[in-house]
C-alpha positions as CSV (number, residue, x, y, z in Angstrom):
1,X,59.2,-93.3,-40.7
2,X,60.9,-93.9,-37.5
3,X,60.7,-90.0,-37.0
4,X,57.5,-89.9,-37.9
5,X,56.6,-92.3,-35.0
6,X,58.2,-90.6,-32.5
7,X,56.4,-87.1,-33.8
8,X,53.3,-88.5,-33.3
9,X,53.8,-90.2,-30.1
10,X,55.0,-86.8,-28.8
11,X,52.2,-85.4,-30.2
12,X,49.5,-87.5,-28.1
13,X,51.4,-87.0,-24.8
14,X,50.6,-83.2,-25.3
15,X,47.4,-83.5,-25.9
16,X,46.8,-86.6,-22.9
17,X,48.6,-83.9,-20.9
18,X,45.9,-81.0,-22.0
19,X,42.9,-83.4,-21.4
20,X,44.0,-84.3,-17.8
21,X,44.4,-80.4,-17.0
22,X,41.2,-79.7,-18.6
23,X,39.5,-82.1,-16.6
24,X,41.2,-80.8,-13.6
25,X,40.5,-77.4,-14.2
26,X,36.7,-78.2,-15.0
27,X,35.9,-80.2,-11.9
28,X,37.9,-77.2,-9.7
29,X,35.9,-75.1,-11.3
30,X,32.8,-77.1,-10.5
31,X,34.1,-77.6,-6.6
32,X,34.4,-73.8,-6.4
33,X,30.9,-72.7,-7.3
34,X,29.6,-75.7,-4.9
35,X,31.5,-74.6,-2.3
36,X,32.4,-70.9,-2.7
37,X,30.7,-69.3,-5.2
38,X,27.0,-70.4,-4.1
39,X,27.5,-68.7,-0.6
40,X,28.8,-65.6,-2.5
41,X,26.0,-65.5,-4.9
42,X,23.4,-65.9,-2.0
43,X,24.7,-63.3,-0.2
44,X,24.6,-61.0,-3.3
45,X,21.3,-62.1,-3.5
46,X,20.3,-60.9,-0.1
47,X,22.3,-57.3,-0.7
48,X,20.3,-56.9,-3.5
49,X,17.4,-57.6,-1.7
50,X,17.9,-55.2,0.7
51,X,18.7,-52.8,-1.7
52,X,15.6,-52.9,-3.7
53,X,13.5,-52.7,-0.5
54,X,15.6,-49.5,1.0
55,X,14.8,-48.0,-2.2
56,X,10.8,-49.3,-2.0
57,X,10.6,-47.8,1.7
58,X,12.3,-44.4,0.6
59,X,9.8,-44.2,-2.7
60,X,6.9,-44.8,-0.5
61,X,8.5,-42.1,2.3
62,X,8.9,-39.7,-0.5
63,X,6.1,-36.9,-1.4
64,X,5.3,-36.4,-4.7
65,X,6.1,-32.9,-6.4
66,X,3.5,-30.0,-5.9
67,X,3.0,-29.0,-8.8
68,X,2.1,-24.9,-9.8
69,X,-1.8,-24.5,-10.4
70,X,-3.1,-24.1,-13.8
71,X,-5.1,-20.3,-13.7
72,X,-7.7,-20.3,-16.2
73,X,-7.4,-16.9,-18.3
74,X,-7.8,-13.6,-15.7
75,X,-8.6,-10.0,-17.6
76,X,-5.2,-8.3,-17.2
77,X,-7.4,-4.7,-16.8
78,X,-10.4,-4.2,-14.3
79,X,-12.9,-1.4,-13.1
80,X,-14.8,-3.5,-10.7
81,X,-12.8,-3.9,-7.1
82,X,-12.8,-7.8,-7.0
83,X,-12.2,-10.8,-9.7
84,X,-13.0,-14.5,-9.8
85,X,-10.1,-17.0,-10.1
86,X,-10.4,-20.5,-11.1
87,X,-7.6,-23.0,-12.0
88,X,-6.4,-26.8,-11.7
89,X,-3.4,-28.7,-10.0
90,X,-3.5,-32.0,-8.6
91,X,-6.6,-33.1,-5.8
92,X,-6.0,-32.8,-2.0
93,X,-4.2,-29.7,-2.3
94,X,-4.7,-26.9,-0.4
95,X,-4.5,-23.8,-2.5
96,X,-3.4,-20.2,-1.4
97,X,-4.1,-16.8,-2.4
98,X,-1.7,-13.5,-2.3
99,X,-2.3,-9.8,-3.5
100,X,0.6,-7.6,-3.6
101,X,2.6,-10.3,-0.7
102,X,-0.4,-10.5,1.9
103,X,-2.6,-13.5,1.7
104,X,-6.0,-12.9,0.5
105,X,-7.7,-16.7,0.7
106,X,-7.3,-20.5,0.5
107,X,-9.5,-23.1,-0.4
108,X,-9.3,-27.1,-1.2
109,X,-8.7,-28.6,-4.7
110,X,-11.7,-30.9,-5.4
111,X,-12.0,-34.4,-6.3
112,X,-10.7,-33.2,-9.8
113,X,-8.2,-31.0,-8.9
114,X,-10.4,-27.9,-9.4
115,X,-10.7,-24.3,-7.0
116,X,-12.3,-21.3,-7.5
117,X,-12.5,-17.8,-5.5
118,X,-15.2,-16.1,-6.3
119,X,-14.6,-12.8,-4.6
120,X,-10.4,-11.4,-4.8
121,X,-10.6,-8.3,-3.1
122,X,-7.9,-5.7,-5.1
123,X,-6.7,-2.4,-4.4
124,X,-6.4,0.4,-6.8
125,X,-3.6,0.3,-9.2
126,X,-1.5,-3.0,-10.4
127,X,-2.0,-5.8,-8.1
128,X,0.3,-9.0,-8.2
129,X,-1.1,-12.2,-7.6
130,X,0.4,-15.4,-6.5
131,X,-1.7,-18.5,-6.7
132,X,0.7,-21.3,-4.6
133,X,-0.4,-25.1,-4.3
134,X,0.9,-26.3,-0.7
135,X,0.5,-30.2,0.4
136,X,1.6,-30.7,4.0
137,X,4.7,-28.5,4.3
138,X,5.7,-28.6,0.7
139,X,4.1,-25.9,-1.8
140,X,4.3,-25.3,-5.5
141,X,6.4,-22.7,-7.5
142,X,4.0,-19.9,-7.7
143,X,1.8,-18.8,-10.5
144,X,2.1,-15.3,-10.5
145,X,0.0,-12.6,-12.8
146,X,-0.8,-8.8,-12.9
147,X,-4.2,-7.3,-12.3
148,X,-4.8,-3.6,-13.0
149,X,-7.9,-2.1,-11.4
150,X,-8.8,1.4,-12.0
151,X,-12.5,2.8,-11.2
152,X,-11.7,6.3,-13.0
153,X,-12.9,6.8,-17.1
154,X,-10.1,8.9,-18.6
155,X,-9.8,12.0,-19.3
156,X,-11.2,13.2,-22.6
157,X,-10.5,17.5,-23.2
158,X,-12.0,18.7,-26.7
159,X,-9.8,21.8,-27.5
160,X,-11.1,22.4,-31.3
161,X,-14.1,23.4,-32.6
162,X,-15.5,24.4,-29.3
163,X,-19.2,22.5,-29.0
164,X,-22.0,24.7,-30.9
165,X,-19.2,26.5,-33.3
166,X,-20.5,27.6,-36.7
167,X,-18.3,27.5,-39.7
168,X,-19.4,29.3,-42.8
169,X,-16.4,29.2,-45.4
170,X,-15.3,25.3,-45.5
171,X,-16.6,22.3,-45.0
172,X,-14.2,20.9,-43.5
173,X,-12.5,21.2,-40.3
174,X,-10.7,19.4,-37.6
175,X,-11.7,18.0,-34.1
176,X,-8.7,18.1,-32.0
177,X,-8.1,17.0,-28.1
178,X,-6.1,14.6,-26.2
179,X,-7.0,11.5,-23.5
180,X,-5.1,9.7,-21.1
181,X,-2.0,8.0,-23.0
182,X,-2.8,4.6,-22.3
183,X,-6.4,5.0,-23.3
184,X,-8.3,5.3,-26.8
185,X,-10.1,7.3,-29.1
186,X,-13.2,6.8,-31.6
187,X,-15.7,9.8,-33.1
188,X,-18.4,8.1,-34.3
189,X,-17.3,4.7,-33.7
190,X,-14.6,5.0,-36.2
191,X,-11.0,4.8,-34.5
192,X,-8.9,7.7,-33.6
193,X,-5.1,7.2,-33.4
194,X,-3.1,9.1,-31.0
195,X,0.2,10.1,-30.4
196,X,2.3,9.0,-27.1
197,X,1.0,12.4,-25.1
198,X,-2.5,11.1,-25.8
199,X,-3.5,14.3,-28.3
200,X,-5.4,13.4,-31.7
201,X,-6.5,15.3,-34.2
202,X,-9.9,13.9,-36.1
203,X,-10.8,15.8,-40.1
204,X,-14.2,15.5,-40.8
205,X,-16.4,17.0,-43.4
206,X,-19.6,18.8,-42.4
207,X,-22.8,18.6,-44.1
208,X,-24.8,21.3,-44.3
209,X,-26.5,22.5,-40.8
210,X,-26.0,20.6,-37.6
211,X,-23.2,17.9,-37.3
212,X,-23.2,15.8,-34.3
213,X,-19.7,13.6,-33.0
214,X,-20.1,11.5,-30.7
215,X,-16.6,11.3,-29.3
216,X,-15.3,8.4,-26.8
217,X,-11.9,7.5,-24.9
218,X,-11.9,4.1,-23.4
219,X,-9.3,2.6,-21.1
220,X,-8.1,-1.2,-20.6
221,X,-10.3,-1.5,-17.6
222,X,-13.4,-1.0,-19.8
223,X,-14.1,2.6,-18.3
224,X,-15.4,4.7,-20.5
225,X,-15.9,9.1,-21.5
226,X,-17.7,10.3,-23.7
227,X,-18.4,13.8,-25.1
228,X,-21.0,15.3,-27.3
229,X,-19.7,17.8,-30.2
230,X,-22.6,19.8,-32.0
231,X,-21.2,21.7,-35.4
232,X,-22.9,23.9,-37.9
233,X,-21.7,24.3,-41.0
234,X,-23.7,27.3,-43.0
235,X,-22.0,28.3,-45.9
């Protein structure tokens, strides 16, 4: 029992001894923050502030990206000598205008961020076109696109039957020619293939007396040819 006393008293001087640290410790801790850590804090405080309004004056100081103009759909192929442009990007903006590297026009977006040209001037042949956005001294990446204008209808040769020809043993026969390469073929509306050189050959079969073909070659620009065949078949 006597050992047991002793234990216990032992015990309770230990844990006296971890009270009156604890309570030391707690009001040292509360002395610091009163006295040290508040200044600390407030000045964190105030670098943060400063932060956050070096970062507010640089956002406001900043321009915000030009973005490329949306072209609305151009015709890729062309015989008349000038097109019409529209397209959309953000308002304010001024937008410019380049055929083949040489400026052509510029306008101002609207209040919805619209432009139009109505009169592109091009030059015979493929023209590249930029369409840039610019706002003060910053511009867009480029919206770029090929324009082909060509003014002259293909070529269109009939080699075989020559026009008027008479054939008196079959009724059959073949019309044979050749266009341009990039252009196509239809006798009597109904489509002709060709081969890369541009020659076709077209079997038809004659009625009796005069048959008429009316034979076409059209081109991407919408220029057309056309030829009128005349054959007699009299058996």
């Amino acid at each position: 029992m006597i050992y047991s006393s002793h234990r216990l008293r032992a015990q309770e001087r230990r844990l006296a001894k971890k009270l009156v640290w604890t309570v030391v410790i707690l009001f040292g801790s509360i002395f610091f923050a009163i006295f040290a850590g508040l200044p600390i804090l407030a000045k964190l405080a105030v670098g943060l502030s400063y932060l956050r309004k070096e970062e507010t004056s640089v956002s406001e100081n900043s321009i915000s990206p030009v973005f490329a103009p949306i072209v609305d759909p151009v015709t890729s192929a062309t015989n008349s000598g000038s097109i019409i442009i529209k397209g959309i990007t953000d308002k304010d903006r001024k937008i410019i205008i380049s055929v083949n590297g040489e400026k052509a026009a510029e306008t101002e977006t609207n209040d919805e961020g619209k432009f139009s040209f109505r009169n592109i001037k091009l030059s015979e042949g493929d023209n590249k076109i930029s369409v840039v956005a610019m706002y003060r001294e910053d511009k867009s990446v480029p919206t770029e696109f090929t324009v082909l204008f060509k003014k002259e209808p293909p070529n269109l040769e009939i080699s075989e039957p020559t026009d008027g020809a008479t054939i008196r043993i079959e009724a059959k026969t073949v019309i044979k020619g050749f266009t341009d390469a990039d252009a196509s073929i239809t006798v009597n509306d109904h489509r002709v293939i060709l081969d890369r050189e541009g020659n076709f050959n077209y079997p038809v079969t004659l009625s009796e007396g005069e048959n008429i073909y009316k034979i076409q070659a059209s081109d991407s620009a919408g220029n057309t040819t056309i030829k009128e065949l005349k054959i007699n078949f009299a058996p």
